[in-house]
NUVOTI-227091 format. One line per field, with one value per residue (C-alpha): residue in three letters; x, y, z. Coordinates in steps of 0.05 Angstrom, whole numbers. Each point is the difference from the previous one (the first is absolute). Example, Ala and Ser with C-alpha at 12.3 -4.5 7.8 and 13.67 -1.06 7.14 Angstrom:
BEGIN
r <- [ALA | SER]
c1 <- [246 | 27]
c2 <- [-90 | 69]
c3 <- [156 | -13]
% end
This chain:
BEGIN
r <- [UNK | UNK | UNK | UNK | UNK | UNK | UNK | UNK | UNK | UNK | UNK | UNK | UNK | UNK | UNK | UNK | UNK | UNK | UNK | UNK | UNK | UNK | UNK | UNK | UNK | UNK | UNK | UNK | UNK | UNK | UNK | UNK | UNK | UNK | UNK | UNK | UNK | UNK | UNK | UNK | UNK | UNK | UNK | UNK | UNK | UNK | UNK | UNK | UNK | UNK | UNK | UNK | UNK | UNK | UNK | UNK | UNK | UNK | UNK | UNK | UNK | UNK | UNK | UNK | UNK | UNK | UNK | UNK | UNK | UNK | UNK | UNK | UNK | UNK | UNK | UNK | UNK | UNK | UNK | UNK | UNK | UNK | UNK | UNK | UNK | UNK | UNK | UNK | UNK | UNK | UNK | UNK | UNK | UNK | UNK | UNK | UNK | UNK | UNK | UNK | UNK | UNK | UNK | UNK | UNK | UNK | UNK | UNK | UNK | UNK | UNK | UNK | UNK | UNK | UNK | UNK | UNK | UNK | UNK | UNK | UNK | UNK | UNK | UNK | UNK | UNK | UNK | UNK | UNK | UNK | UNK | UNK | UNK | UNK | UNK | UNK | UNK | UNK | UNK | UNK | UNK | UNK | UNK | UNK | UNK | UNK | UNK | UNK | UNK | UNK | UNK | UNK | UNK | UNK | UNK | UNK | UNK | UNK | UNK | UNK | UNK | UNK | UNK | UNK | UNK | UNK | UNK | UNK | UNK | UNK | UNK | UNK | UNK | UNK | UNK | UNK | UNK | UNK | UNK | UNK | UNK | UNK | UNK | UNK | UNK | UNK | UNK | UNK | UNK | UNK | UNK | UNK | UNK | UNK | UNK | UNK | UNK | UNK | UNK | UNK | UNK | UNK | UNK | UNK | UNK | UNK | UNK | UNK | UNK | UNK | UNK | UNK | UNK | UNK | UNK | UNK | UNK | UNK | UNK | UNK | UNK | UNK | UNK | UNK | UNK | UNK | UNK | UNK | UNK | UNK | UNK | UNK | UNK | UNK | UNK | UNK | UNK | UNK | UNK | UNK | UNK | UNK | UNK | UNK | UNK | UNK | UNK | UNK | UNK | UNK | UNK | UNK | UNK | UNK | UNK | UNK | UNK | UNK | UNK | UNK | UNK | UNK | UNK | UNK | UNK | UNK | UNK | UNK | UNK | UNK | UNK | UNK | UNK | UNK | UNK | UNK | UNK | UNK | UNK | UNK | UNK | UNK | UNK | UNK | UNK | UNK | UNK | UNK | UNK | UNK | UNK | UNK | UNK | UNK | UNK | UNK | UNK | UNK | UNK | UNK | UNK | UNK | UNK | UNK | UNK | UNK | UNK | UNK | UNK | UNK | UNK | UNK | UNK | UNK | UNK | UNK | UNK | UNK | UNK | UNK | UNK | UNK | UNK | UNK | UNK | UNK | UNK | UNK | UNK | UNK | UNK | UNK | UNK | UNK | UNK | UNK | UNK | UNK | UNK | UNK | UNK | UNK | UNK | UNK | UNK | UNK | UNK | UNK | UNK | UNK | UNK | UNK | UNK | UNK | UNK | UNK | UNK | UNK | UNK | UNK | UNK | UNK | UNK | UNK | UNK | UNK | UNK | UNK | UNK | UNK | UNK]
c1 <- [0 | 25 | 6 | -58 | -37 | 5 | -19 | -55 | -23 | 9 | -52 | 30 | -33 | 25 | 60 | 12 | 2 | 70 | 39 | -14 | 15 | -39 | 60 | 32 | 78 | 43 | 77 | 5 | 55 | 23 | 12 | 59 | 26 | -2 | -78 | 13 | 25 | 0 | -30 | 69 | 44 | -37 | 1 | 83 | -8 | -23 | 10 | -76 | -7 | 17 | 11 | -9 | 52 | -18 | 5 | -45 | -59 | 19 | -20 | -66 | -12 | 5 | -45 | -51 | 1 | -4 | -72 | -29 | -40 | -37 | 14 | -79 | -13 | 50 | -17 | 15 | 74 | 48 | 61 | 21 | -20 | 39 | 76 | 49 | 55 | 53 | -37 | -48 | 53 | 14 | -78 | 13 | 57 | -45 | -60 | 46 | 21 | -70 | -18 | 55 | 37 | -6 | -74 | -6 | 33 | -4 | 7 | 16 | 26 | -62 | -10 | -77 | -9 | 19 | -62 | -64 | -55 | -14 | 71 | 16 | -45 | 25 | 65 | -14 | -44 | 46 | 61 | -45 | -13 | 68 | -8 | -76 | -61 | -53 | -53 | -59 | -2 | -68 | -75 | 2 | 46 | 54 | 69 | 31 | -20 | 6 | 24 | -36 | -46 | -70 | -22 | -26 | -31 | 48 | -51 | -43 | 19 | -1 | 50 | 78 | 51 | 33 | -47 | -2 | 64 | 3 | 60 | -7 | 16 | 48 | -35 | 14 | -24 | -46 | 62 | 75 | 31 | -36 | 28 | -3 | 17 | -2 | -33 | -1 | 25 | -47 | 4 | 34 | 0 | -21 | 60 | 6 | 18 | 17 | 30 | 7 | -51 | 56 | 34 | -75 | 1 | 68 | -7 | -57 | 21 | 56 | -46 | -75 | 3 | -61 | -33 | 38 | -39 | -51 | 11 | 6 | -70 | -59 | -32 | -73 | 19 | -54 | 1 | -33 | -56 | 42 | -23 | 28 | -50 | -22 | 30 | -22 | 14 | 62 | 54 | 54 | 68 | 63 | 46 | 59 | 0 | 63 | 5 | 64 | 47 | -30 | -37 | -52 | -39 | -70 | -31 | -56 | -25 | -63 | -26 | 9 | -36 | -63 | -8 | -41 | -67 | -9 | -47 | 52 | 51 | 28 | 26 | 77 | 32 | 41 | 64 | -9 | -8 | 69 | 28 | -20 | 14 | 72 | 6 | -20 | 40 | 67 | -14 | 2 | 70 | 53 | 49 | -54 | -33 | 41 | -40 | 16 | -30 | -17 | 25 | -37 | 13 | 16 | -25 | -3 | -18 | 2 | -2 | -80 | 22 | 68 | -22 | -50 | -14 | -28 | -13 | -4 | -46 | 8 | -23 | -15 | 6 | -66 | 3 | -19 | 47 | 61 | -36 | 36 | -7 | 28 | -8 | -12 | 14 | -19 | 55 | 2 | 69 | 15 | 52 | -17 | -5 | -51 | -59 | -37 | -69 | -36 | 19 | -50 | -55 | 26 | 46 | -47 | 46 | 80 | 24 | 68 | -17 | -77 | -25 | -13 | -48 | -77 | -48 | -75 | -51 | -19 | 53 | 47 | 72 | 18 | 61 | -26 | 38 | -36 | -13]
c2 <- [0 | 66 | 62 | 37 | -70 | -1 | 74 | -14 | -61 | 27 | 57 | 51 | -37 | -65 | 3 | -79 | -6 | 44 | -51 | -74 | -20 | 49 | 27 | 67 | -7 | 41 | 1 | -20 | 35 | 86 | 21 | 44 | 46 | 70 | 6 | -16 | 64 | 40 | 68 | 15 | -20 | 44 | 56 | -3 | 7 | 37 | -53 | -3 | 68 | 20 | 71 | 30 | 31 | 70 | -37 | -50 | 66 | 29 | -66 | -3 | 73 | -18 | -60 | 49 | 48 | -44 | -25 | 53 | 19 | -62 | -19 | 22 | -75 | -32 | -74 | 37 | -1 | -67 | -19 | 26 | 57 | 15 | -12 | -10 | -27 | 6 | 1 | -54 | -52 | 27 | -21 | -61 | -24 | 45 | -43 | -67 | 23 | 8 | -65 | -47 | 40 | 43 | 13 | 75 | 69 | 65 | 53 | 63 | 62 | 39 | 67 | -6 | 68 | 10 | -31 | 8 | -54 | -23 | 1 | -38 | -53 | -16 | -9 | -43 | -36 | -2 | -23 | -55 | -25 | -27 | -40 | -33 | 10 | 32 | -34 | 23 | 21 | 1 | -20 | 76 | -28 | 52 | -18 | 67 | 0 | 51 | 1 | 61 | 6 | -2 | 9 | -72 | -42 | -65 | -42 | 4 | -67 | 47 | 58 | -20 | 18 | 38 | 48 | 17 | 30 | -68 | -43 | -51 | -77 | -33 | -35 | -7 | 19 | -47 | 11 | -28 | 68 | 64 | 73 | 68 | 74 | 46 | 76 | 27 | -37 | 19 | 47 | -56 | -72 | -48 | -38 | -58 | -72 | -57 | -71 | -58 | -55 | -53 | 37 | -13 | -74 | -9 | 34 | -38 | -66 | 16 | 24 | -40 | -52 | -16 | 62 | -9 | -46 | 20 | 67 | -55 | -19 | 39 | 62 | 35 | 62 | 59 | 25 | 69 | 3 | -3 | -69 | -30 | -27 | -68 | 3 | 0 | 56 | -31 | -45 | -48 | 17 | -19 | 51 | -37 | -53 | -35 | -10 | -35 | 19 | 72 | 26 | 48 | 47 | 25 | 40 | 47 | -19 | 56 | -33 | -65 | 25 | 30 | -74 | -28 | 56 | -47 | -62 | -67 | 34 | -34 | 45 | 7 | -43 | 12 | -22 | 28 | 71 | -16 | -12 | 67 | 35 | -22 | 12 | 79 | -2 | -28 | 50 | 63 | -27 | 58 | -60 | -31 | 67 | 53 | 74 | 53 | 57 | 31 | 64 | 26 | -32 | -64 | -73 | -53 | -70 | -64 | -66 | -38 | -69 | 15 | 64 | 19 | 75 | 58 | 69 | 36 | 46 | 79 | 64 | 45 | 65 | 49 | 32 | -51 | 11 | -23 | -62 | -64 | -21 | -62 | -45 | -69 | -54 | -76 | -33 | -62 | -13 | -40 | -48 | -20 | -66 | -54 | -3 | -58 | -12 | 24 | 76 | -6 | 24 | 70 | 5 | -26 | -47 | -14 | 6 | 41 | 77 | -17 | -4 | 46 | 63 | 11 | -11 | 6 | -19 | 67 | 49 | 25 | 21 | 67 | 36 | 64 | 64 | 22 | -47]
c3 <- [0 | -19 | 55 | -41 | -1 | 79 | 13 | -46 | 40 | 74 | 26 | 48 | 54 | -7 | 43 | 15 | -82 | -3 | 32 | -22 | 77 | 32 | 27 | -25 | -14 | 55 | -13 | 69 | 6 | 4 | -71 | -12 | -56 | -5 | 6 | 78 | 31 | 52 | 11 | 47 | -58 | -50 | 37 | -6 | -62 | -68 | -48 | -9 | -12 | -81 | -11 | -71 | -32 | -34 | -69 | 16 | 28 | -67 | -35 | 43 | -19 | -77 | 7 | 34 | -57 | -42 | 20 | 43 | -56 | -5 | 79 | 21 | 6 | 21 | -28 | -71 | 30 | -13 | 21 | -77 | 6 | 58 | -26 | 55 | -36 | 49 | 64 | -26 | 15 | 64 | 13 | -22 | 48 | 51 | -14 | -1 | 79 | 19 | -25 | 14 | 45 | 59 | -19 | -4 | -25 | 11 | -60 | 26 | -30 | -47 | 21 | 7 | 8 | -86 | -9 | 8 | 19 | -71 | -13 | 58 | -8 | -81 | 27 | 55 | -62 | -40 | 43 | 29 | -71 | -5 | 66 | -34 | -11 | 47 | 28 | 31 | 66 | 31 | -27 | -29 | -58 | 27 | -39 | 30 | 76 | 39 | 85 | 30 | 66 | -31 | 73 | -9 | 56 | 0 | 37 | -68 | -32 | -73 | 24 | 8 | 49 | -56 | -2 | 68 | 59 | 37 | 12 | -47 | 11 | -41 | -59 | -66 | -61 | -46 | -60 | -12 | 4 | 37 | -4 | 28 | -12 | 49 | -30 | 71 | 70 | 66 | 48 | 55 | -10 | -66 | 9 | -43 | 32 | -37 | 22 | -37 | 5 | -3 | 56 | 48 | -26 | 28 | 69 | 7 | -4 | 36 | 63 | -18 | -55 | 18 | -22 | -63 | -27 | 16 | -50 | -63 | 3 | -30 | 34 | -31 | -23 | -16 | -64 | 22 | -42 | -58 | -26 | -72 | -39 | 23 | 71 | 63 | 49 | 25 | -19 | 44 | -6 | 50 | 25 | -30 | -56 | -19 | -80 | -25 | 43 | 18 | 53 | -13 | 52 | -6 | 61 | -1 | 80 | -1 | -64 | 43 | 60 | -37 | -43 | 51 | -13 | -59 | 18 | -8 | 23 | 70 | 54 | 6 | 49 | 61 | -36 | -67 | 48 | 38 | -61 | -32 | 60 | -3 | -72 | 26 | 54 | -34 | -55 | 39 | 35 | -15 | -15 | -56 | -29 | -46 | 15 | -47 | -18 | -66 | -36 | -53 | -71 | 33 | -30 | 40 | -31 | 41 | -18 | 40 | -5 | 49 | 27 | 53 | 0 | 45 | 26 | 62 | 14 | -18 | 11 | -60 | -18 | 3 | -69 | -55 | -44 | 51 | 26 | -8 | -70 | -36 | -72 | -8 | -44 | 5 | -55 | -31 | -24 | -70 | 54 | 55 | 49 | -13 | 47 | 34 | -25 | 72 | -30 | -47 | 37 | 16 | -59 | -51 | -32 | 4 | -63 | -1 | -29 | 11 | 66 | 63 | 9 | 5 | -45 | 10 | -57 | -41 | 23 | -55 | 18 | 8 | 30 | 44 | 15 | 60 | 58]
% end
């Protein structure tokens, strides 16, 4: 049977059917390589940060120009049409870090304030164009998204965290590669926190294997109203899945605590919340996490399979054109690791350069300016 034949053949909710012994594969073992590091050891360092050179903002520049006439809709802008032939290969070996390496970068160096929002956002377009393809972000069809306090109520199971001044937990993103650029920092606070999934798996079967396993078998997941066609309001999903020889993390805990409002859906049980609550608690360690802080004209991308990711909370500034403003992208890249069938629910599929994102029956794709 081919891998299409068995997605094909097992419904999201079939869990026992993705292993044939009803038992998911664990390596058993900590998994090392340079996915498994340490906030401390980061924080030494700046060999994750890339600063542009003035050549390469000049090349940016001329790929701008070269479309900002035809740059009102964004989906009418390729990865041709923004040329980035000596930077563009710089992506590339970026883009190879993030997904076999390390598992993020930081691009730092635009002067944001050359720009103005329009401007801003084509660039960020078009430099994410070399890393894949977008994919939608939300049930709104949103290929450009946009992290701004809406003054949104995060106990609505429709509104998202992003939207709001909250600290956020760290989750990932429903996409191989996710990225940011900051337009405008807060007032105080907004600090970003990443830590590497593979990191938590180790620590914790170092101090509680037997949560570990725990994390490899299927939790119900809430798709927040935004429901593909065919599919129930929820899927199963582990935290981490191990797929020829790689470990892969998937958390989103508030989607996890919400599933059970939908009839079917068992409570959670004491274990699968100790295990969670470690998974929090490792991932705010100052040894585990990596805070930094954004500058204006930064990019961010991380890789979701090796990276679990985060905000603090923040206080923003009065007027609104100073509060905290910044872009997102959800990227599918043309390379990337192969996937174990149980991502299909959330991703949609696991072929390599197609999967990942939201779609909802009915809603075209569009790539917004304004939040």
């Amino acid at each position: 049977m081919t891998v299409q034949e068995r997605i094909d053949a097992v419904p999201d909710l079939d869990a026992p059917a993705w292993w044939p012994d009803g038992s998911p594969p664990m390596p058993g073992r900590e998994v090392t390589g340079p996915q498994a590091w340490y906030g401390a050891d980061m924080a030494k360092t700046d060999e994750w940060i890339y600063t542009l050179s003035p050549a390469e903002i000049f090349e940016i520049d001329t790929a701008l120009e070269s479309v900002k006439d035809r740059a009102d809709d964004l989906l009418n802008v390729t990865k041709e049409d923004f040329p980035l032939p000596t930077f563009g290969p710089v992506i590339e070996d970026l883009r190879h870090e993030i997904l076999f390496g390390r598992g993020f970068t930081l691009i730092r160096g635009l002067e944001i304030e050359r720009y103005t929002k329009r401007e801003a956002a084509v660039v960020f377009w078009g430099v994410g164009r070399h890393f894949g393809e977008p994919r939608s972000q939300n049930g709104k069809g949103h290929l450009l998204g946009h992290v701004h306090d809406l003054g949104n109520d995060v106990g609505n199971p429709g509104h998202r965290g992003y939207q709001t001044t909250i600290e956020l937990t760290h989750h990932t993103d429903s996409t191989d590669i996710a990225g940011l650029m900051c337009l405008r920092p807060a007032k105080s606070g907004g600090e970003s926190s990443l830590v590497s999934s593979t990191t938590i798996h180790n620590e914790m079967l170092r101090r509680r294997p037997d949560l570990v396993e725990e994390l490899f078998k299927p939790f119900h997941v809430d798709r927040r109203e935004e429901i593909p066609e065919g599919k129930l309001p929820y899927y199963l999903m582990p935290v981490f899945n191990w797929h020829r020889g790689k470990l892969s993390g998937f958390y989103s805990w508030l989607q996890v605590e919400i599933a059970s409002r939908h009839p079917g859906v068992p409570a959670l049980t004491d274990k699968q919340r100790e295990a969670a609550a470690m998974i929090h608690e490792l991932a705010w360690e100052p040894r585990i996490n990596l805070m930094t802080s954004f500058k204006p004209g930064d990019m961010q991308l991380v890789h979701n399979h090796t990276i679990f990711h985060s905000r603090t909370a923040y206080e923003d500034w009065d007027e609104p054109d100073r509060k905290r403003h910044l872009l997102r992208l959800w990227l599918c890249p043309p390379v990337a690791r192969e996937l174990p069938v149980q991502f299909t629910g959330r991703y949609g599929g696991i072929a390599v350069g197609d999967r990942g994102g939201i779609r909802v029956p009915g809603v075209p794709l569009k790539a917004p300016l304004d939040p």
